[in-house]
MARKOL-746851 format. One record per residue (C-alpha): residue number from 0; x, y, z. Coordinates in steps of 0.25 Angstrom, whole numbers, plus 5000, padded with zeros to 4 digits. Example, Ala and Ser with C-alpha at 12.3 -4.5 7.8 and 13.67 -1.06 7.14 Angstrom:
// residues 2
VOTOR pos east north   up
VOTOR   0 5049  4982 5031
VOTOR   1 5055  4996 5029
END
This chain:
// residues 260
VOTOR pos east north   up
VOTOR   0 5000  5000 5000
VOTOR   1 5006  5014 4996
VOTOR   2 5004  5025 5003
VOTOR   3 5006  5041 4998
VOTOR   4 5006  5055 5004
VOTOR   5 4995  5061 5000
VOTOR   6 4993  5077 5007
VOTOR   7 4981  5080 4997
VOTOR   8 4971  5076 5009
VOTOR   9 4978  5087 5019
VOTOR  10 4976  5098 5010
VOTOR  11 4962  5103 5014
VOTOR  12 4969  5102 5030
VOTOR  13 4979  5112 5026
VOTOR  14 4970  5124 5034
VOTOR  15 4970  5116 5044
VOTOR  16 4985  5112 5045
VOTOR  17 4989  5126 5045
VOTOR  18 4978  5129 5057
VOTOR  19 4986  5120 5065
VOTOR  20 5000  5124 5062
VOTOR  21 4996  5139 5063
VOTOR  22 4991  5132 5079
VOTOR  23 5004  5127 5080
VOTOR  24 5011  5138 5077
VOTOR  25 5003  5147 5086
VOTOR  26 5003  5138 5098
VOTOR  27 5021  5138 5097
VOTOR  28 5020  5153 5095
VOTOR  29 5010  5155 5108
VOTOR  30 5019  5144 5116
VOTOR  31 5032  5149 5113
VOTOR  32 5030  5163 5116
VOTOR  33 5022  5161 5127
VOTOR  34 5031  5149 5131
VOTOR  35 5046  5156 5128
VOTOR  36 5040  5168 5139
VOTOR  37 5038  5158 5148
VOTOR  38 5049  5150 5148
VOTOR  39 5058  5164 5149
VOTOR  40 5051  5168 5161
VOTOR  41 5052  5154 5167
VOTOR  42 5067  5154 5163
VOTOR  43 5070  5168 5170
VOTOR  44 5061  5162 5182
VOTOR  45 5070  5149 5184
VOTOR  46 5083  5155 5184
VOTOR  47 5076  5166 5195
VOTOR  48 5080  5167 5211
VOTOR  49 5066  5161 5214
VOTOR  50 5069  5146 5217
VOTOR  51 5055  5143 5218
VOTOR  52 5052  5150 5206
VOTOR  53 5063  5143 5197
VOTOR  54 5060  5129 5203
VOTOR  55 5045  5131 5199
VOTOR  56 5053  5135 5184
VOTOR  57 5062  5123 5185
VOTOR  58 5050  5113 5190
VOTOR  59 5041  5119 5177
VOTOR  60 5050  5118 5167
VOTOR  61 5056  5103 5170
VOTOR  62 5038  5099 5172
VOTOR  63 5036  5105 5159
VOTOR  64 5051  5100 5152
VOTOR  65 5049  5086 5156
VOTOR  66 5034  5082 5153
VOTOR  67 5030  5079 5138
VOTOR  68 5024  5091 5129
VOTOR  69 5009  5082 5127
VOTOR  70 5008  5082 5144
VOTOR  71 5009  5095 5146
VOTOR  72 4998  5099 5136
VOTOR  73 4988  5087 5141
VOTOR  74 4990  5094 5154
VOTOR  75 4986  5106 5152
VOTOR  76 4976  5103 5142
VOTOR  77 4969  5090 5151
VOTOR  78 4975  5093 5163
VOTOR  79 4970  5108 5164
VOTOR  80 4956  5101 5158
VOTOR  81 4953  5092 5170
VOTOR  82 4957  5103 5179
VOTOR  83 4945  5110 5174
VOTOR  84 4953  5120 5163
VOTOR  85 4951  5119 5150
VOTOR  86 4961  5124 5138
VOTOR  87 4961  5125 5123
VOTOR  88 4968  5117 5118
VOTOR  89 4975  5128 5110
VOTOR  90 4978  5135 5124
VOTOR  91 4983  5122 5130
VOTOR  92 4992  5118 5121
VOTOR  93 5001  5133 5120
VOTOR  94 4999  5132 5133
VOTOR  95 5007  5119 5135
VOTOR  96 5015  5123 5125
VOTOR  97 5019  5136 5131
VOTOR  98 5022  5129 5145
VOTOR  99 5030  5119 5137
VOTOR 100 5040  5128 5129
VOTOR 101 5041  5137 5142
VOTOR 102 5047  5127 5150
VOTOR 103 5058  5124 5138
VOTOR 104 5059  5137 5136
VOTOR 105 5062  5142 5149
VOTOR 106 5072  5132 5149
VOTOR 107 5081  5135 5138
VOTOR 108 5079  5150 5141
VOTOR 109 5086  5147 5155
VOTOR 110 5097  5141 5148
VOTOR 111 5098  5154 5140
VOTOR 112 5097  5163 5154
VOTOR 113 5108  5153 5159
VOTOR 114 5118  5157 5147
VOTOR 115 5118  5172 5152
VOTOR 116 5131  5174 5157
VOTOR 117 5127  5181 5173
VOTOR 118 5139  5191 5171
VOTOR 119 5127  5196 5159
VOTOR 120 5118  5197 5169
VOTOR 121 5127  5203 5180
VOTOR 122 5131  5214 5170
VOTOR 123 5119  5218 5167
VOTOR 124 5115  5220 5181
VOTOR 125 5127  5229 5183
VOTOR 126 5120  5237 5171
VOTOR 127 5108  5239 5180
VOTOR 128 5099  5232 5169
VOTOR 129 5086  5227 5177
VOTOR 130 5081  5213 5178
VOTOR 131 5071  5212 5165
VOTOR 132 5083  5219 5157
VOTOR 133 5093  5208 5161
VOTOR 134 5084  5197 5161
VOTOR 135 5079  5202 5146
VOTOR 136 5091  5209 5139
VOTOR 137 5105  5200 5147
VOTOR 138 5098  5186 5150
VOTOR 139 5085  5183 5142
VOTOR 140 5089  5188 5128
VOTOR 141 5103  5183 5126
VOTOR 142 5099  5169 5133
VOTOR 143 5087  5169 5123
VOTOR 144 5094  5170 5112
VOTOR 145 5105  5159 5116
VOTOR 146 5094  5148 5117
VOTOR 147 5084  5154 5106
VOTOR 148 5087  5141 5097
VOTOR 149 5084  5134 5111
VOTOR 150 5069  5139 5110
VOTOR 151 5068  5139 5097
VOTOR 152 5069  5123 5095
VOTOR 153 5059  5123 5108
VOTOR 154 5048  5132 5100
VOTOR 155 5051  5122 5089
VOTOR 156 5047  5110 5100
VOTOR 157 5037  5118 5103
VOTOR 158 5029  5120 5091
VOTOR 159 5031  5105 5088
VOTOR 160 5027  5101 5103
VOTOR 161 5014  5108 5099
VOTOR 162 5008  5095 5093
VOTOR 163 5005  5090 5105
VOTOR 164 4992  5101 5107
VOTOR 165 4986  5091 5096
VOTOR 166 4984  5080 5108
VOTOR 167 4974  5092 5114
VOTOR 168 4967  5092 5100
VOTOR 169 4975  5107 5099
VOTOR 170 4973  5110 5084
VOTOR 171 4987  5110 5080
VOTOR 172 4994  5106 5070
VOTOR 173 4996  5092 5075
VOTOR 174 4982  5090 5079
VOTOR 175 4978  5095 5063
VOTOR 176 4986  5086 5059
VOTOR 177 4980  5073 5067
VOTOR 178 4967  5079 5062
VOTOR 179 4969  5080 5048
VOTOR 180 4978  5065 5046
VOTOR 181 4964  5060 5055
VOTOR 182 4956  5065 5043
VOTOR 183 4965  5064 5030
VOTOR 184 4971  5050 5035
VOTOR 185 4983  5056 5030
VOTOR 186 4993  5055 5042
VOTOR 187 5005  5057 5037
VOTOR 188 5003  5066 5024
VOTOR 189 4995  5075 5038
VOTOR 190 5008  5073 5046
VOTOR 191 5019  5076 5036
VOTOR 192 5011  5090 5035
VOTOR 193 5011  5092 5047
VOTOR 194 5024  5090 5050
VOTOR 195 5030  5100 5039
VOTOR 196 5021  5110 5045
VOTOR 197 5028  5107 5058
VOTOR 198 5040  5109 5052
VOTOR 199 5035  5121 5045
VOTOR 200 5029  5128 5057
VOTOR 201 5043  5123 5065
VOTOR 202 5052  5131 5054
VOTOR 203 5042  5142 5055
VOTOR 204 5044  5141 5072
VOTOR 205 5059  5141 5068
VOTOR 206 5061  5155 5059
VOTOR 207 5050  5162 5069
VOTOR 208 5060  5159 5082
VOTOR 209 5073  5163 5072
VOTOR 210 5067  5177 5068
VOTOR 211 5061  5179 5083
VOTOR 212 5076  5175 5088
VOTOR 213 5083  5184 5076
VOTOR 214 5074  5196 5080
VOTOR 215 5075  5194 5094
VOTOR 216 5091  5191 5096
VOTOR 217 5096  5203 5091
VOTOR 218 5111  5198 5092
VOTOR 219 5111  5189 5082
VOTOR 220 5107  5197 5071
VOTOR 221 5119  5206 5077
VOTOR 222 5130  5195 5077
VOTOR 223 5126  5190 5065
VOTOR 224 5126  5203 5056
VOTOR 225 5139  5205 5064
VOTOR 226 5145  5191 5062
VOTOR 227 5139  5194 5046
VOTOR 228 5147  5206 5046
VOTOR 229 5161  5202 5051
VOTOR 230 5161  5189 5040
VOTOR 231 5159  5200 5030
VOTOR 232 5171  5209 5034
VOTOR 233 5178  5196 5037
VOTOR 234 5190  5195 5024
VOTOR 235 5188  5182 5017
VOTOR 236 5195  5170 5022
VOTOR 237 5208  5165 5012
VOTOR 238 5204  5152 5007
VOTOR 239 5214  5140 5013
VOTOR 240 5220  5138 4999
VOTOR 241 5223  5153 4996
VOTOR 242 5228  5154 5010
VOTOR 243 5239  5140 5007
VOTOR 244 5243  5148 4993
VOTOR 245 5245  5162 4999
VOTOR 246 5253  5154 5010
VOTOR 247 5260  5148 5000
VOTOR 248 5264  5159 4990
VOTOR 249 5270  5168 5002
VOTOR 250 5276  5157 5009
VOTOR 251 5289  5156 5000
VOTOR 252 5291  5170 4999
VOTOR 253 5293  5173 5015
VOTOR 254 5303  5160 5014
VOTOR 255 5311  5167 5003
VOTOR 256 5309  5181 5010
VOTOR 257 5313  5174 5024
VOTOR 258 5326  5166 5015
VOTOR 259 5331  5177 5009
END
């Protein structure tokens, strides 16, 4: 029995495939935002003088780090329902997400705070800079930008992660998609769209943190257009075998000279 790919029956769920990537998309921008603000504020919060207050950090983020994705949505969406509150789906899924990417961010941004050389901090003190301006300007943005591919790869997880709504009927893409292959019998011609359209909306999630990062690191637009600048004045380099031939030639010379 032969078997061929055949996408003709997909194409009247095209509408609907965009629908549920445009979701997608929307939940990873609402979770990151919200999630990256988060996480900052726990980071800055764990690394504080309050003991209490950085265990409780500490005790959130290894709760959150060390139980699976699908949990923590069933909680929130089943758990909250039994307790009386009742969530759209929509709302609990960025929200599971947003309590998710927090934790990890909080995390890497820590290391990041970490990398801050104290004698930074202690300068900028000495200036008479206040809290917010050292915390802001001396330790969040350089540490930001060292671990900005860090947090880039975890909005990535992120958006990929957000399959997992589909199991709260959340109409995602994933959740199209196990609509659709349920009508069409089409599974795999329904899942090979779906995952170049995950791949599309990842690359898309990729240039959208690189421009963010290029417009918000001003410095590397500065070292690069320097670095650009000094290779232009540089001289050119002397090829090896011109290099072995000029040797040659004024070698005899300077032994006659010396001879002589």
């Amino acid at each position: 029995m032969g078997f061929s790919l055949n996408f003709g029956p997909l194409a009247p769920y095209w509408p609907v495939f965009l629908t549920g990537a445009w979701l997608t998309l929307k939940m990873t921008t609402v979770a990151i935002v919200v999630g990256v603000s988060v996480g900052t504020l726990i980071a800055f919060l764990k690394r504080g003088s309050n003991r209490y207050i950085s265990k409780a950090c500490s005790a959130y983020i290894e709760a959150v780090r060390n139980t699976p994705f699908l949990v923590q949505i069933f909680l929130l969406y089943f758990g909250l329902a039994s307790l009386g509150i009742h969530m759209p789906t929509f709302a609990a899924a960025v929200l599971a997400m947003i309590i998710n990417i927090a934790a990890y961010a909080a995390e890497i941004i820590r290391a990041g705070l970490e990398s801050v050389p104290k004698g930074q901090i202690e300068a900028a003190e000495c200036l008479g800079l206040s809290r917010w301006r050292i915390a802001w300007h001396v330790m969040l943005q350089p540490s930001i930008e060292r671990v900005y591919p860090a947090l880039t790869s975890q909005f990535l997880l992120m958006m990929q992660a957000s399959a997992m709504a589909s199991q709260i009927s959340a109409e995602e893409l994933t959740a199209i998609a196990n609509t659709v292959q349920s009508d069409t019998f089409r599974s795999l011609e329904t899942y090979i769209v779906v995952a170049f359209m995950y791949l599309a909306l990842s690359i898309l999630v990729k240039l959208l943190a690189w421009g963010f990062g290029e417009y918000l690191f001003k410095r590397r637009r500065v070292i690069r257009r320097a670095a650009a600048e000094m290779a232009r004045r540089r001289p050119p380099a002397i090829p090896p075998f011109q290099a072995n031939v000029a040797a040659a030639t004024t070698t005899p010379s300077n032994t006659n000279g010396s001879a002589s």
